[in-house]
C-alpha positions as CSV (number, residue, x, y, z in Angstrom):
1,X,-10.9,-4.6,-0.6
2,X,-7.4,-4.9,0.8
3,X,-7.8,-6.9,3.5
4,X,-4.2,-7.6,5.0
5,X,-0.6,-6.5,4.9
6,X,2.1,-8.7,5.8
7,X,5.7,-8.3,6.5
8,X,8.7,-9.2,8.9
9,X,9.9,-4.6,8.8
10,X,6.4,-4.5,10.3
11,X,6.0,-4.0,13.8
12,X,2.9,-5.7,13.9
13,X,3.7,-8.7,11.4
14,X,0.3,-8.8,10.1
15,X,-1.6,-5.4,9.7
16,X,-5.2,-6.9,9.0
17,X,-8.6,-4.6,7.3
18,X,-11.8,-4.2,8.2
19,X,-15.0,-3.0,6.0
20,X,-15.7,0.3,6.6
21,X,-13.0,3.3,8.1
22,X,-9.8,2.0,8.8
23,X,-7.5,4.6,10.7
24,X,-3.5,4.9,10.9
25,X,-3.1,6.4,14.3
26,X,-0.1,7.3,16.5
27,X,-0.1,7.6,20.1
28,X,-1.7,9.4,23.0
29,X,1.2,12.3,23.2
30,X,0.9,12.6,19.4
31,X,4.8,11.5,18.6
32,X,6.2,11.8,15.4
33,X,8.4,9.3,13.3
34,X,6.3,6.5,14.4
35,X,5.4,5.3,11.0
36,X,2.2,6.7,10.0
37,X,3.0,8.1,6.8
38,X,5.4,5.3,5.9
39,X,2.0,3.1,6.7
40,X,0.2,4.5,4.5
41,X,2.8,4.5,1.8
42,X,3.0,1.4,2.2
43,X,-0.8,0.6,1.7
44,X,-0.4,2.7,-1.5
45,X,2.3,0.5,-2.5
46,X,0.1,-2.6,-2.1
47,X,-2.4,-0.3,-5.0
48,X,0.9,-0.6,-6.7
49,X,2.3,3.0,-6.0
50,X,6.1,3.6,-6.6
51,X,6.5,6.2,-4.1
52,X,8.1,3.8,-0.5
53,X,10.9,3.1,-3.0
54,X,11.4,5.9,-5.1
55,X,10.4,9.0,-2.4
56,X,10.6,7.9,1.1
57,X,13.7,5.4,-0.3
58,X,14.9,6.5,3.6
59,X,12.9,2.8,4.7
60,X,14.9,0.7,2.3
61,X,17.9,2.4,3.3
62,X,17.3,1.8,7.2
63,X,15.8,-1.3,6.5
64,X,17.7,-3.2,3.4
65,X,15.2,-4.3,1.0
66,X,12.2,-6.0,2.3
67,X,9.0,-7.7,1.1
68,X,5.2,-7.6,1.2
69,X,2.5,-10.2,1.3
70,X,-1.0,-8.2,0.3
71,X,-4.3,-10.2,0.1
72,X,-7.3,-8.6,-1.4
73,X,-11.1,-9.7,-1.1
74,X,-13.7,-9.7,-4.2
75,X,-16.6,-10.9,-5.1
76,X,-15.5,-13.8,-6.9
77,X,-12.8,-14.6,-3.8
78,X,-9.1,-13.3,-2.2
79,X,-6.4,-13.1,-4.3
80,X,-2.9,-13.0,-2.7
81,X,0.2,-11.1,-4.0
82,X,4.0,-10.7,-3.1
83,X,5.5,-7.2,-3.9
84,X,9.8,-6.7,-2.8
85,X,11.2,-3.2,-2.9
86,X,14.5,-4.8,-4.9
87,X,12.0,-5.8,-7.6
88,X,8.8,-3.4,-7.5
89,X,8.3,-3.4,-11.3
90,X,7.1,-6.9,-10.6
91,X,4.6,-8.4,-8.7
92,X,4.2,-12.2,-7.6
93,X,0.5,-13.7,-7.7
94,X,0.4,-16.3,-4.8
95,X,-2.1,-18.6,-3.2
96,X,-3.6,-18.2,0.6
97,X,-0.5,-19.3,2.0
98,X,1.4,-16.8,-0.1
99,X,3.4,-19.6,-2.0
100,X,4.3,-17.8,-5.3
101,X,2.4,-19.1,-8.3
102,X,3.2,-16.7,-11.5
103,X,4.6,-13.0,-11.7
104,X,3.3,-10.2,-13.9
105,X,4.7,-6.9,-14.2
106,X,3.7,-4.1,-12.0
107,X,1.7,-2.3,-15.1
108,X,-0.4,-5.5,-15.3
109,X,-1.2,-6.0,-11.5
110,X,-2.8,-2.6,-11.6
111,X,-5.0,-3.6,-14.9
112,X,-6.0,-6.4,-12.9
113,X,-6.7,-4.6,-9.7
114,X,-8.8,-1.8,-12.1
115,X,-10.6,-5.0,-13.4
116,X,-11.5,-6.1,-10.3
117,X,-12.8,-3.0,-8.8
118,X,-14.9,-2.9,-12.0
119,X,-13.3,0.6,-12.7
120,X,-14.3,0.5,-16.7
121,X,-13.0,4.1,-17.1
122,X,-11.9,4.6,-20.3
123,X,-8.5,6.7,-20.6
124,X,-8.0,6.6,-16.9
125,X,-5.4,4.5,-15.6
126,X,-6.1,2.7,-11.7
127,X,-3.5,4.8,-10.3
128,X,-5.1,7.9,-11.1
129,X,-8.6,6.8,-9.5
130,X,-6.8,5.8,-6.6
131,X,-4.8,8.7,-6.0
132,X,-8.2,10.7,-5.8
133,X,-8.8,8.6,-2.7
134,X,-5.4,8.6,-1.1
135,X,-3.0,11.2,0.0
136,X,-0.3,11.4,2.6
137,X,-0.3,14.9,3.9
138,X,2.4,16.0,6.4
139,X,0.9,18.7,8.7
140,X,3.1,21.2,11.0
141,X,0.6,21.5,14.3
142,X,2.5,24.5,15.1
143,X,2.2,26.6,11.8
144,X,-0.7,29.0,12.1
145,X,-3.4,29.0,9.4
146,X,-2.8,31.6,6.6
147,X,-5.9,33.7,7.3
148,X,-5.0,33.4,11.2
């Protein structure tokens, strides 16, 4: 389970997870461009999705490339990770005080994250089981249903 998301670009510096429903909500007069959807990329990101750098690229270019600390809990303990937007094809294994200790690629941090979900699927890779489970939908409030 990702259990925290770390980063100076963050508002909050430490975005932390709790078993159960976690929610990415805006405000009270429902604004936009508050960072919802650029949350939740960034969550998918931490699954080891492309898509803050290579679709909403708009962050990085505000922002200048920018890193993020990711700890995950299992079974068997955390594990901690580093993942940069500069380098993204490569992720940095750390321990608990996020002090790098080895890198793999990208490719292989997913195997490892299928491994420890226990996801023995065979022919399906962990970003296809995760994207059944994650979407970022942008919704127009104002647009009236099609059968309306």
């Amino acid at each position: 389970m990702l259990i925290e998301i770390r980063s100076d670009v963050l508002f909050e510096k430490t975005i932390t997870f709790h078993k159960g429903l976690n929610v990415v909500l805006g405000d009270s007069v429902a604004s936009n461009s508050i960072g919802k959807s650029t949350m939740l990329m960034i969550i998918d990101f931490a699954f080891g999705g492309d898509s803050y750098v290579k679709t909403n690229h708009d962050a990085v270019e505000k922002l200048g490339d920018h890193i993020f600390k990711f700890a995950f809990e299992f079974s068997d303990g955390n594990l901690y990770f580093i993942r940069s937007t500069d380098r993204y094809k490569t992720v940095s294994c750390c321990d608990e005080s996020y002090e790098v200790i080895t890198e793999i690629s990208a490719d292989d941090y997913k195997n490892l994250l299928k491994d420890k979900y226990a996801l023995d699927l065979p022919y399906t890779s962990f970003r296809n089981i995760v994207s059944l489970y994650s979407r970022v939908w942008t919704i127009n409030l104002n647009q009236q249903p099609a059968n309306a």
